[in-house]
N, C-alpha and C positions, 0 to 999 in steps of 0.2 A: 381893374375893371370888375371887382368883386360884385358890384352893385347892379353888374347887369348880371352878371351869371345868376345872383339871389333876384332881379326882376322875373327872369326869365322863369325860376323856379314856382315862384308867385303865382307867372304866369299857367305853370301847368297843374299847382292848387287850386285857384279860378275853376281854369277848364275842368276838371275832376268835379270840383262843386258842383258846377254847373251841371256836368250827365249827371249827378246824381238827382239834384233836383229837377233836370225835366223829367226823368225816372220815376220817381219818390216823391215830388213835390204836391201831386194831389192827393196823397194823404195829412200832409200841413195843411192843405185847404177844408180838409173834414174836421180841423181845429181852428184856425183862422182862416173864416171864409173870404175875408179880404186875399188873402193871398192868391184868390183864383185870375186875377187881372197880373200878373206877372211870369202863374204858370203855364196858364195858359198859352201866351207867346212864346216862353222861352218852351214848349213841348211841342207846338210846331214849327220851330224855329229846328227842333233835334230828331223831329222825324225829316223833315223837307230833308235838312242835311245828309241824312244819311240815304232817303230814298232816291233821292235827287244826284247823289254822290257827288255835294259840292263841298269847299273846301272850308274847313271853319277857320274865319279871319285869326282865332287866336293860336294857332300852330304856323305862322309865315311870322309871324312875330316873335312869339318864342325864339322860331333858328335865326332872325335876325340878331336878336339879342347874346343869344349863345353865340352865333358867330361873332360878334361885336367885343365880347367879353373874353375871344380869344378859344374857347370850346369849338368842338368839330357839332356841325350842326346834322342833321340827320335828311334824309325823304320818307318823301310819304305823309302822311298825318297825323295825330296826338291818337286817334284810337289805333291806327298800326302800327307806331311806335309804343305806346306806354300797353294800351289796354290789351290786344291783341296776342303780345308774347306770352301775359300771363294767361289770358281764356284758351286762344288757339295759335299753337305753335308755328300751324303752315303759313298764317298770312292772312290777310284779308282779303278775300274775292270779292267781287261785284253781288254773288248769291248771299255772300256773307252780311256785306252792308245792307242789302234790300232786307232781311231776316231781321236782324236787328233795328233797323225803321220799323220796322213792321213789329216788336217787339215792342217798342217804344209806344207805338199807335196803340196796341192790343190791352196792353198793362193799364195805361192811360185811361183808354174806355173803361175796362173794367172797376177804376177806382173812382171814375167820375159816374160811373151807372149807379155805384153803389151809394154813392153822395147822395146822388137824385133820388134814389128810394129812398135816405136814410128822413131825407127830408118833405119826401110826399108822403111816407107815413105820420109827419108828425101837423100836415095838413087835416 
């Protein structure tokens, strides 16, 4: 069952890409402005999630997979499993996830205010 334990891995590349790019991804859109129609959902797609504290579909699938593939599957979610040990060792609280939405939110504005000025100055 190799193939699911390396899907599952895959899986949790995806997910890693993906916070990076709701993160990050509007400064690719201060180079390809097409990209603003993908980041835009997928960043409130990763604030809701975390403000909302609902579950991201691609961690029930990963421990399927990992279960499947014979691996001990974990609880909890992909940020307090993978992200969490490395930033904060206690664990992820409920103050913790709402900080981090709101991290999310905040970063966001700030690279999409600066689009909008980069681009009403060259009005």
């Amino acid at each position: 069952m190799l193939w699911l334990a390396l899907a599952a891995d895959a899986i949790v590349v995806a997910h890693l890409l993906f916070i990076v790019f709701v993160l990050l991804g509007g400064l690719l859109v201060w180079r390809w402005p097409w990209l603003v129609v993908l980041h835009l959902p997928a960043a409130g797609w990763g604030v809701l999630v975390e403000l909302m504290r609902w579950p991201c579909p691609l961690t029930p699938l990963e421990q399927r997979l990992r279960v499947a593939a014979g691996e001990a599957g974990y609880s909890g979610g992909f940020i307090e499993h993978y992200v969490l040990p490395i930033l904060y060792p206690a664990g992820l609280t409920p103050q913790i996830q709402i900080a981090l939405g709101l991290f999310v939110l905040g970063l966001n504005l700030l690279i999409y205010a600066g689009l909008l000025r980069r681009r009403w100055r060259r009005l």
